[in-house]
C-alpha positions in Angstrom: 104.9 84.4 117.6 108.0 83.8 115.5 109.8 86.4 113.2 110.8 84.4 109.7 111.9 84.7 106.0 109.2 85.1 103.6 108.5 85.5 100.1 105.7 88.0 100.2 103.7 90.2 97.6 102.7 93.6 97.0 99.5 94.4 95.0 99.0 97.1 93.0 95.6 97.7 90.7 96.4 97.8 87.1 94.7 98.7 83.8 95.2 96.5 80.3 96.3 97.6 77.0 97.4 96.1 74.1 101.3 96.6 72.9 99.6 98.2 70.2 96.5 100.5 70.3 95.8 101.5 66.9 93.1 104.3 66.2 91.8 103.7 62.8 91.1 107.2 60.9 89.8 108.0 57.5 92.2 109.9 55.2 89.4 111.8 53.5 86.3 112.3 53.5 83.3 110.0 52.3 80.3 108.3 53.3 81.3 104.6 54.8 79.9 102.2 51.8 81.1 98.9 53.4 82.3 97.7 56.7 83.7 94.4 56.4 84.4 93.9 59.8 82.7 93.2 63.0 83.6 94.2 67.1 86.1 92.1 68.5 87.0 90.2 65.2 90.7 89.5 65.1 92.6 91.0 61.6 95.4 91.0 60.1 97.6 93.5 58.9 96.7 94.9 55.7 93.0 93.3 55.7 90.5 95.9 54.2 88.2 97.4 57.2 85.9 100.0 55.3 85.5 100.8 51.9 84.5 105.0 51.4 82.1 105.6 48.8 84.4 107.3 45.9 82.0 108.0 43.1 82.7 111.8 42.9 85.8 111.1 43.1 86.2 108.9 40.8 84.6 111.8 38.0 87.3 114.0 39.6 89.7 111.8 38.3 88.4 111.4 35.1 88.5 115.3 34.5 92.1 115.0 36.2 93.1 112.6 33.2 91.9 114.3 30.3 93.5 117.5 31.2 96.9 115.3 31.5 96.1 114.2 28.4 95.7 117.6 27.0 98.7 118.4 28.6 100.9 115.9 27.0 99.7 116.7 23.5 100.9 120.1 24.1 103.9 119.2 25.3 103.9 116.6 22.1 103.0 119.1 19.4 105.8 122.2 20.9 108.6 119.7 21.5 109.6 119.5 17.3 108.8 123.2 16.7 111.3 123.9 19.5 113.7 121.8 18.0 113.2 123.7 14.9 113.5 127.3 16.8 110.4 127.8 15.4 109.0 128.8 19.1 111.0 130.0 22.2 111.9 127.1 24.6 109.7 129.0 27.3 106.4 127.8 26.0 107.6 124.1 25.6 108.8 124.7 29.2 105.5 126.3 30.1 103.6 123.1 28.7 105.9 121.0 30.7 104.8 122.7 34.2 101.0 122.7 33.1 101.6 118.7 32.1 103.4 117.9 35.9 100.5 120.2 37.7 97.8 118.2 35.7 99.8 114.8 36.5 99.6 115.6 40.5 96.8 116.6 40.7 95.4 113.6 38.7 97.5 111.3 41.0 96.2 113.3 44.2 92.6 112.2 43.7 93.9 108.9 42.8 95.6 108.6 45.9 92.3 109.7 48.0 90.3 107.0 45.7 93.0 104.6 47.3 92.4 106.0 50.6 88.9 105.1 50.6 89.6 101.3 50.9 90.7 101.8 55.1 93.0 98.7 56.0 94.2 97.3 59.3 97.7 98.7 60.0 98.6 95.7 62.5 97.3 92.8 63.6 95.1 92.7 66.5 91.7 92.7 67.6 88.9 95.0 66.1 87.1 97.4 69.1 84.2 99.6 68.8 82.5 100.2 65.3 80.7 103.4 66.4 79.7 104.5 62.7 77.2 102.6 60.6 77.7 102.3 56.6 76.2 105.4 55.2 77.6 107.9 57.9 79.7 110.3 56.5 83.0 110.8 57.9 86.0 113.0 57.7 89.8 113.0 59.0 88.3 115.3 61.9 85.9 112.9 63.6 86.0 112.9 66.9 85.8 109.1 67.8 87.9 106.9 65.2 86.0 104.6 62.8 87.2 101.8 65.1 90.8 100.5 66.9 93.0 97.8 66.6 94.7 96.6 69.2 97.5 94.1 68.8 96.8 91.9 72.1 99.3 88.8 71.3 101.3 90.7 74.0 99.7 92.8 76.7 100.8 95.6 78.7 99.9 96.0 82.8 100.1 99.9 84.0 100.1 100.6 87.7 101.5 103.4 90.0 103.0 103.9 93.4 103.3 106.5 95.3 106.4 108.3 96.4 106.6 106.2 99.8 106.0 102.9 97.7 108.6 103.9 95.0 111.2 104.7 98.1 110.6 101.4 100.1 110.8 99.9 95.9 114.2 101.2 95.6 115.6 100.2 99.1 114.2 96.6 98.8 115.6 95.7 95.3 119.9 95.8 94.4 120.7 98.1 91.6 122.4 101.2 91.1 120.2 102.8 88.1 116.5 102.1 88.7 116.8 99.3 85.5 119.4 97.5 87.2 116.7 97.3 90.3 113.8 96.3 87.8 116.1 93.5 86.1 117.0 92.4 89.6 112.8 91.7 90.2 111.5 87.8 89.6 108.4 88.1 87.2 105.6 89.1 88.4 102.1 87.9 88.3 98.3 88.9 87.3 95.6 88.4 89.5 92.2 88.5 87.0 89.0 90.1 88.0 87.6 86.6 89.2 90.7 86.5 91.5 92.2 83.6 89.8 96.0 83.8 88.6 96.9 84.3 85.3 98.9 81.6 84.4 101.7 83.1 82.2 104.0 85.3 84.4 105.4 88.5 83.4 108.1 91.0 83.7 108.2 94.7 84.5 109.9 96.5 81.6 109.5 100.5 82.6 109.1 103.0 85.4 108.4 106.7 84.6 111.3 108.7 85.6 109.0 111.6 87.2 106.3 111.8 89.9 103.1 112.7 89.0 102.6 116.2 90.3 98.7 115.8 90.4 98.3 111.7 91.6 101.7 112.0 93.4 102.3 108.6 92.0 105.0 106.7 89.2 103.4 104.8 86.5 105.2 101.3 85.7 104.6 99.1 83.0 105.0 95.1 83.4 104.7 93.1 80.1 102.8 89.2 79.6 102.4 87.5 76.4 98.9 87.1 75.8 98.4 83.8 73.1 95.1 82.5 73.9 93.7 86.2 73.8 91.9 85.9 77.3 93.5 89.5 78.2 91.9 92.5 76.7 93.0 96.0 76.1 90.5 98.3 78.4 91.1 95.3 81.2 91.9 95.5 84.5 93.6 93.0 86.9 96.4 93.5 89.9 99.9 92.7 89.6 101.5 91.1 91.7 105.7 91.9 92.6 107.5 89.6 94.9 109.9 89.9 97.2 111.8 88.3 100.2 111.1 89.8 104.0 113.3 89.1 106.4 112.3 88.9 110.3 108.4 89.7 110.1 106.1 88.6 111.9 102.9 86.8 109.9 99.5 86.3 111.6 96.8 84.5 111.0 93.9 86.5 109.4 91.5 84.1 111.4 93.4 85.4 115.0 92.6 89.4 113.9 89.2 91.0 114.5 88.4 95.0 113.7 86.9 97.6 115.7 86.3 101.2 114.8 88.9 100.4 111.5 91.9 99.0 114.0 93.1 95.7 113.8 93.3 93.8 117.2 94.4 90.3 118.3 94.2 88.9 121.5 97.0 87.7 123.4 97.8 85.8 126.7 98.9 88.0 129.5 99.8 87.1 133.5 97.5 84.4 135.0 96.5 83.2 131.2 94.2 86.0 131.0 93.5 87.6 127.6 95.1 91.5 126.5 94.0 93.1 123.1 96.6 94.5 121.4 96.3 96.5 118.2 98.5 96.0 115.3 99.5 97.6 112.0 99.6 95.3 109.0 101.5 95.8 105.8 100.1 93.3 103.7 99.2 89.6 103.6 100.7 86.7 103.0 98.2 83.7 101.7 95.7 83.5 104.6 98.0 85.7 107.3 98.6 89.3 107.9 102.1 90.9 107.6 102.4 92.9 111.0 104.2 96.0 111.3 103.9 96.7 114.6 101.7 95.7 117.8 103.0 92.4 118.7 106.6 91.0 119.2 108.4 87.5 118.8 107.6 85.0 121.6 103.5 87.1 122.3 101.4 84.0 122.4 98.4 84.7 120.0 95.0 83.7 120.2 94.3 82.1 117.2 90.9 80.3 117.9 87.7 81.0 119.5 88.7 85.3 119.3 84.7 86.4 118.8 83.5 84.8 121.9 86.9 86.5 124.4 86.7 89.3 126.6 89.3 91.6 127.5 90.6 90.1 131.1 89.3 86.5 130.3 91.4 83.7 131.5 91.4 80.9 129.4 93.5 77.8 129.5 95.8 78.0 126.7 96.9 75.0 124.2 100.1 75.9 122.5 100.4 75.3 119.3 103.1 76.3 116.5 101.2 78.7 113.8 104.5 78.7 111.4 107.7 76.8 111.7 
């Protein structure tokens, strides 16, 4: 056993989410006459999504016009006989405030007609459509006509807890906690299928409070997302890098468990076999990171471990594990 440099990596399970998650929400309410859209469809900003039946409203406005009609022939037919002082300049003022009510209310209903036609505010990709044309649905729904979430550059949350986050500030240089996060290499993304994702990424945040509940600090690592293969609602683990000096890695084929412990076998007096438990950290590739158990020039057992016994001589062939 030799103690070495290593680039190592700590895991951490994280959820996916777009940079954008946008809940899309009628303005008023109507029965959905047209969805022109379909789950998972990619949009554009400013693409019409759903189209709200507005026939009533469109009678409201009709009545809204002719009374600013009326309105402005009021105003029309008072304006000269002020001018004449043939009426006070109260009722031409009076006709004015009836003409501006009729002209906001008139464009109030106009603006809810325009309303009615729902459009993407970003682009991204369409989620859920959990309404069918014909429902009828309000500003108070509880689940939003659907969400768009802009996925051309994705965002990996994960947490550590307060012992993680110490050992985290001790390992990276930095006065401020930025200063430490601009100091880490990018990071990677291990997919559900265990393969890598191949564009690297970068953490950009870490909550400046513990979690009272979880006990835990959220982070937030960013990765560009072009071929759309990441998905908000994901999951994956990130990956952060970082250099130990002086550990001790062993081979995960030389450690066997019992009861939960860790053990390796290694060669004592007279070539005959000890068990020895260790504490691990982590892993490196196919070896374990060990904490504690075995020290710098222990001859392992690397081969053959599931048919020893504790006291077995063997004849040992050294080998070199790690140079």
């Amino acid at each position: 056993v030799k103690k070495q440099d290593a680039v190592v990596y700590q895991q951490y399970s994280a959820s996916l989410e777009g940079q954008q998650n946008v809940e899309i929400r009628p303005k008023v309410t109507g029965f959905i006459q047209k969805i022109y859209i379909d789950e998972g469809q990619i949009v554009k900003k400013g693409q019409l999504l759903f189209k709200l039946e507005t026939a009533t409203l469109s009678q409201d406005a009709s009545a809204e016009k002719a009374k600013v009609n009326a309105a402005q022939v009021e105003v029309d037919r008072l304006f000269p006989l002020v001018e004449r002082n043939i009426i006070s300049n109260v009722q031409l003022e009076t006709a004015k405030a009836n003409l501006a009510q009729a002209k906001s209310n008139y464009n109030s209903i106009i603006a809810n007609i325009n309303y009615a036609n729902i459009t993407s505010p970003v682009n991204g990709v369409v989620g859920s459509l959990p309404y069918k044309e014909g429902s009828l649905v309000s500003g108070t729904i509880a689940e939003p006509l659907t969400t768009v979430s802009d996925t051309k550059n994705m965002r990996a949350y994960f947490s550590m807890n307060e012992k993680q986050l110490l050992d985290f500030s001790r390992t990276f240089k930095g006065n401020t906690m930025q200063e430490k996060i601009n100091n880490i290499a990018d990071v990677s993304l291990i997919l559900v299928d265990n393969s890598k994702y191949e564009h690297p990424g970068k953490i950009e945040t870490i909550n400046g409070l513990i979690n009272k509940r979880t006990g835990s600090t959220e982070f937030r690592a960013a990765f560009q997302n072009p071929e759309g293969i990441l998905r908000s609602g994901g999951s994956g683990v990130v990956q952060i890098p970082f250099t130990e000096k002086n550990i001790v890695l062993v081979p995960q084929v030389a450690v066997f468990e019992v009861q939960g412990k860790k053990i390796v076998y290694v060669v004592g007096k007279d070539n005959k076999v000890e068990s020895r438990v260790i504490d691990t950290k982590g892993t490196l590739d196919l070896d374990f990171i060990v904490s504690s158990g075995i020290e710098e020039g222990d001859l392992l057992v690397v081969e053959g471990v599931s048919k020893l016994t504790e006291g077995q001589e063997i004849i040992p062939n050294t080998v070199s594990v790690k140079n």
